[in-house]
N, C-alpha and C positions, 0 to 999 in steps of 0.2 A: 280386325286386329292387324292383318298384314299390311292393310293399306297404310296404318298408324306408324307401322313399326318401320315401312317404304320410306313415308315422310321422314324420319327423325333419322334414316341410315343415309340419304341424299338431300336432307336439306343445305347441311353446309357443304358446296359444293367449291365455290369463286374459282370455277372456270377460266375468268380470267376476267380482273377490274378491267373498268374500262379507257384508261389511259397506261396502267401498270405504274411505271415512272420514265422520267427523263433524261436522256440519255444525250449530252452535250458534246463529250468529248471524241469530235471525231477529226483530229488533224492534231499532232505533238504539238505544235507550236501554239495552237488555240488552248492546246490541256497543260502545257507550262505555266501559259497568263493565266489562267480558272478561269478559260473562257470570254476574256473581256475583249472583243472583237468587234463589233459592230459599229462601231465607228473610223476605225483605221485597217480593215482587213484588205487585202491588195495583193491576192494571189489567188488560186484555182479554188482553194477552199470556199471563197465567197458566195460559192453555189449556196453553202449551208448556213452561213453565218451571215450573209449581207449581200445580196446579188449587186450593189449598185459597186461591189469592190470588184467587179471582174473587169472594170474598166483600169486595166494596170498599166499601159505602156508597152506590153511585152505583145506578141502576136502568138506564141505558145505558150500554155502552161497546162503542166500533166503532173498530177500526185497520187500517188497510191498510199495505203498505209494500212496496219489494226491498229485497235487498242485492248489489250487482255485486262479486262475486268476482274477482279478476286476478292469474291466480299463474302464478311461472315458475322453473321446477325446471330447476337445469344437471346434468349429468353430465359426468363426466371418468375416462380409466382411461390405463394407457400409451398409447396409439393417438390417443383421440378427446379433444376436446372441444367438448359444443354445450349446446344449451338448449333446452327447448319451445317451440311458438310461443304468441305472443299470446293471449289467449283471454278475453272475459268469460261468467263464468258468474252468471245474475242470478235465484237462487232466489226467488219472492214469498212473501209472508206475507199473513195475512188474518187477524181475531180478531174475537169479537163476544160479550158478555155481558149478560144480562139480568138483573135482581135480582127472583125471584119474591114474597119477602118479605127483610126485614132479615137475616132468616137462610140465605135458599135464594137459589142463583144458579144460573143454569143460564148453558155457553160454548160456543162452537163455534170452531174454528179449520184452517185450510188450511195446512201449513209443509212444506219437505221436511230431514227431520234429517239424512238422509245423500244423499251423493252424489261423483262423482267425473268429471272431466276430464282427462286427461292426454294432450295435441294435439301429438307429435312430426312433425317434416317427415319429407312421402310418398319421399325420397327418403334420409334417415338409413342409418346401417351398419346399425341395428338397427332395420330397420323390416320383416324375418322373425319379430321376437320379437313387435313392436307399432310401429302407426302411431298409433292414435288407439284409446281406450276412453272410455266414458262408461256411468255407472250414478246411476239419476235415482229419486230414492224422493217418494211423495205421499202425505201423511198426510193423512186429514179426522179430527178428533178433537172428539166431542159431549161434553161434561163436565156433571156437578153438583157442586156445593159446598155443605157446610152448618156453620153457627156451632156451638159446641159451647160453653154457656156464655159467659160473658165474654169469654176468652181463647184457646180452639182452633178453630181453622177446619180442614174437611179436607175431600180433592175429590178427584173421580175421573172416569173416563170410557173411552171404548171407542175403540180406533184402527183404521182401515180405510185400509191399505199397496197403495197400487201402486206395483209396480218396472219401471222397461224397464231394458232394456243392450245396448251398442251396442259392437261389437268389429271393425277394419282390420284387417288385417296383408298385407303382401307375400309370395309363395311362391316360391323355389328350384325350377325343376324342371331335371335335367341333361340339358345340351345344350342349353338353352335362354339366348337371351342377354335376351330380357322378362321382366319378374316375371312370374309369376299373381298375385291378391289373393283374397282370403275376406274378406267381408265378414258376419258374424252379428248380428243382433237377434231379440229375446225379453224378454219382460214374465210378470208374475204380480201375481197378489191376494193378500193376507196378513189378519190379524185381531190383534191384541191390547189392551191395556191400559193405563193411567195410573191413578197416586194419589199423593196427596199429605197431606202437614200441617203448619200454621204454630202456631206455641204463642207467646205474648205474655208472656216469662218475668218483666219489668219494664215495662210500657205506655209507650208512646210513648219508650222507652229501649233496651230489648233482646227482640229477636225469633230464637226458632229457627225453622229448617224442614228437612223431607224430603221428597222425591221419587222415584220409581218408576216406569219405562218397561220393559215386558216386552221380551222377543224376544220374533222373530219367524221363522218359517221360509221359504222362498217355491222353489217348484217352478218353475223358467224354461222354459218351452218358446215356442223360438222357431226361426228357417231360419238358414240356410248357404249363402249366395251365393257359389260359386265362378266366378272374369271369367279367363281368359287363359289355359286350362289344357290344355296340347298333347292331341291327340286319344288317345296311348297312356296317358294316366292319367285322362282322361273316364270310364271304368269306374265308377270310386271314387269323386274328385273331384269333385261332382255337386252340382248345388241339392237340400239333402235337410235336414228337419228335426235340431234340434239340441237337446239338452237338461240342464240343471245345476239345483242347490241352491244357493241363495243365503242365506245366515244375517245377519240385524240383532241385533246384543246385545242385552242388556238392562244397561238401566242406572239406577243409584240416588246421589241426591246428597245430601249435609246442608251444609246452611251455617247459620251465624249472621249477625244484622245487629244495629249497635248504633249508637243517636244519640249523640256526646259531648256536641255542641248543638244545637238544635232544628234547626239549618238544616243541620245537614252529619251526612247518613247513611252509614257503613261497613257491607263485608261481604265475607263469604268464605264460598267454597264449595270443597267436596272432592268430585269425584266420580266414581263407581268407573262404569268400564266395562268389561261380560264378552266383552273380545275373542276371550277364548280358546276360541271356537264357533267360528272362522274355525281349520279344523285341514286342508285341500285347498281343493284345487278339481279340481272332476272333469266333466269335459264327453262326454255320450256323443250318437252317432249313430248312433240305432235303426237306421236301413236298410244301416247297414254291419257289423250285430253279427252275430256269429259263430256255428255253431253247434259244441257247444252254448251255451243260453242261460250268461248270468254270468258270460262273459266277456269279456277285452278286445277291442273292434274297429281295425282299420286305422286311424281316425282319432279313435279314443277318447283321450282327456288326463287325466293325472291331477299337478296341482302341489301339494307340498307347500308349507303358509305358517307353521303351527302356531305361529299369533298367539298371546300373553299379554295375560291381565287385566290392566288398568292404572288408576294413580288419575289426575288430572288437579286443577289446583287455580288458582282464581279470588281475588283480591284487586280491591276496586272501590270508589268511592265516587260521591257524587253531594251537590254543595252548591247548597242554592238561592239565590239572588242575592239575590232579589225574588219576589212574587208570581208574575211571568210570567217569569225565568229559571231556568232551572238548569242547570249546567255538570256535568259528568261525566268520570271518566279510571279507568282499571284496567290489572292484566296479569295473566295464566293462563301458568301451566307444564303441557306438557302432552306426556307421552314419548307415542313410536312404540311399537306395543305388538309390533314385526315383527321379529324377529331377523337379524343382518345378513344370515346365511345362505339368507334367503329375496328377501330386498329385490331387486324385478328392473325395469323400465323400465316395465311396465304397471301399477305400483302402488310408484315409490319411495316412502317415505317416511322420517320425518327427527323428533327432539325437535322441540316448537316451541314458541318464546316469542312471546304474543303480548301487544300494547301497542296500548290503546283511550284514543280519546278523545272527546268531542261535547259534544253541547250538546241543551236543548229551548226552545220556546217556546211559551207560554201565551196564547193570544185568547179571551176568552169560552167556551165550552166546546170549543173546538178546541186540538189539540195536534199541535205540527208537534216532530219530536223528528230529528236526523243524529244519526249512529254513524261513527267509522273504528275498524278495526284494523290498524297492522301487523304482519306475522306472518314471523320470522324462522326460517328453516326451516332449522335448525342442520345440520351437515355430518355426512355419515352414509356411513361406508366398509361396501362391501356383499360378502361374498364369496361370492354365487349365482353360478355359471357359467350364462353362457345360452348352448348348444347351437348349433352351426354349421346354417346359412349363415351368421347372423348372426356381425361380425367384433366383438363386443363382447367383451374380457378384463377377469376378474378379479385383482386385485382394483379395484373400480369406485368413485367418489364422487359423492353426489347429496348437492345443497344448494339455498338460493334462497331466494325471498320470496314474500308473495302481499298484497296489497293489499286491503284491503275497505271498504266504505260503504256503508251501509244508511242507508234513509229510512224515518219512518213518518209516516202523516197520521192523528191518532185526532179522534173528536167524544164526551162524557163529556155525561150531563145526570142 
């Protein structure tokens, strides 16, 4: 009976999906256009958006920046309606390029492309499913680029992934009228790649480009803090190591960018991401497996998510004033790649449309550039059953908004 009762108090765990979501906006001027970059990017940012753009003409270029994230996801079923709490999440960015000759550029850049937040009250109906998750990715990525006659630029470079993940939840034990909690964290190292190319199909008129971000795989091993947990299920219930697979897509973008007149640049980008490596999530704990080996333990989890590849698609532009201005706006369509069937509290998600606007300003070789987006996080009916204690029924609705502004400070010589 305790084993039974082990199972249904930590089955739903989601530790942490294995991509979380996608996290684009990392440079204002990129988060004005809704990101449509990849074909005309030509500044330090191109570490992240297009390595073949670090080929700029300039010999310096150095940008710092955040972006404050602030989203708020409601849910509603028969029973309930609430909303997450407050939250900023402020990812930084960092870019630096060096021009070794007119042809050769070498970049470096700090960004995190994915990540997740999802901060429900410690006291919610469904806070046996999930209180709070968070999954926090660190890219450092060294790039080179190099001219290729006239007209091709093309660049690459090596990415080096740290992941943590950070997982609440409440526990049910019967007879008992306190929750327990479990609280789990774990981190890993990862390795892969970037490439890119920009082609000059009409000079100073029409630009293609594409881009390329490997997967990546990442082994979490991390603990299992269990707080409140009556003395007849301490047995099992235990501080003890905790372990999962976390999967980052890989993803590939092309856009085009075209001047109609000198001062006002368009562009669009399409780009494919391979969700569909997100296929469970499986969390085991070595010190409570069974014998024999390869099989399931008392508090081993296994959720199905069996994510789809998805395209996602960017429209943007940028007109310059003057010399020292330039004004910016865009909007990206961008489905959920999560079948309703899976969509549960520790990882709603929703279509989303998003809608950028900003501005930059020019001093001598200084560049101060804002970004906002809002991001309309379209209503999405989910028909996962989440598992009792929790009193959440299907069928469920998750919708909301999420707020963003990014700042960048670059110097160019």
């Amino acid at each position: 009976m305790k084993t039974v009762v082990l199972v249904s108090v930590v089955l739903w765990t989601g530790i942490a999906h294995a991509a979380g979501f996608q996290v684009d906006v990392h440079d204002a001027r990129a988060t004005a256009m809704a990101t449509a970059m990849t074909a005309h990017v030509d500044d330090a940012s191109a570490v992240y958006y297009n390595p073949a753009g670090l080929i700029t003409g300039r010999q310096l270029d150095v940008q710092v920046g955040d972006t404050l994230i602030v989203p708020s996801v409601n849910y509603k079923d028969a029973n309930l309606s609430t909303s997450t709490e407050s939250r900023v999440i402020p990812p930084p960015h960092a870019y630096a390029s060096y021009a070794i000759t007119e042809d050769v550029s070498l970049g470096l850049g700090f960004f995190s492309p994915y990540g997740l937040v999802v901060p429900w009250a410690s006291n919610w109906p469904g806070r046996y499913a999930i209180i709070q998750i968070e999954l926090k990715t660190y890219f450092i990525n060294p790039e080179i680029a190099f001219r290729i006659g006239d007209r091709v630029r093309v660049g690459g470079g090596v990415q080096i992934i740290r992941t943590t993940a950070e997982l609440s939840r409440a526990l049910k034990f019967p007879g008992q009228t306190q929750d327990g909690r479990v609280d789990l964290a774990g981190g890993a190292w990862a390795a892969g790649g970037n490439a890119g190319v920009q082609v000059d199909i009409i000079p100073a008129k029409l630009t293609a480009g594409a881009t390329y971000r490997s997967a990546a795989s990442l082994n979490i091993n991390g603990n299992a803090h269990f707080s409140n947990v009556p003395p007849e299920f301490q047995g099992t219930a235990h501080d003890q190591p905790a372990v999962t697979t976390a999967h980052l897509p890989a993803t590939f973008g092309i856009g085009i960018a075209y001047w109609p007149i000198p001062p006002l640049r368009l562009a669009f980008d399409a780009v494919y991401t391979g969700w569909q490596v997100v296929r469970d999530l499986t969390i085991t704990f070595p010190q409570t497996a069974p014998t024999p080996p390869n099989t399931s333990g008392p508090l081993d989890t296994f959720l199905p998510k069996n994510w789809s590849h998805k395209w996602n698609y960017h429209l943007g532009g940028e007109y310059w004033v003057n010399d020292q201005w330039r004004v910016r706006a865009g909007i990206m369509y961008d489905p959920t790649p999560s079948p309703n069937d899976t969509i549960t509290p520790d990882l709603p998600d929703f279509d989303r449309v998003n809608i950028g606007a900003g501005a930059g300003y020019r001093y001598y070789g200084f560049n101060f550039d804002l970004g906002y987006q809002l991001i309309i996080l379209t209503s999405n009916t989910s028909t996962a059953v989440v598992p009792p204690p929790s009193t959440l029924v299907s069928p469920a609705t998750y919708n909301g908004t999420a707020n963003i502004i990014s700042f960048t400070v670059g110097f160019r010589m």
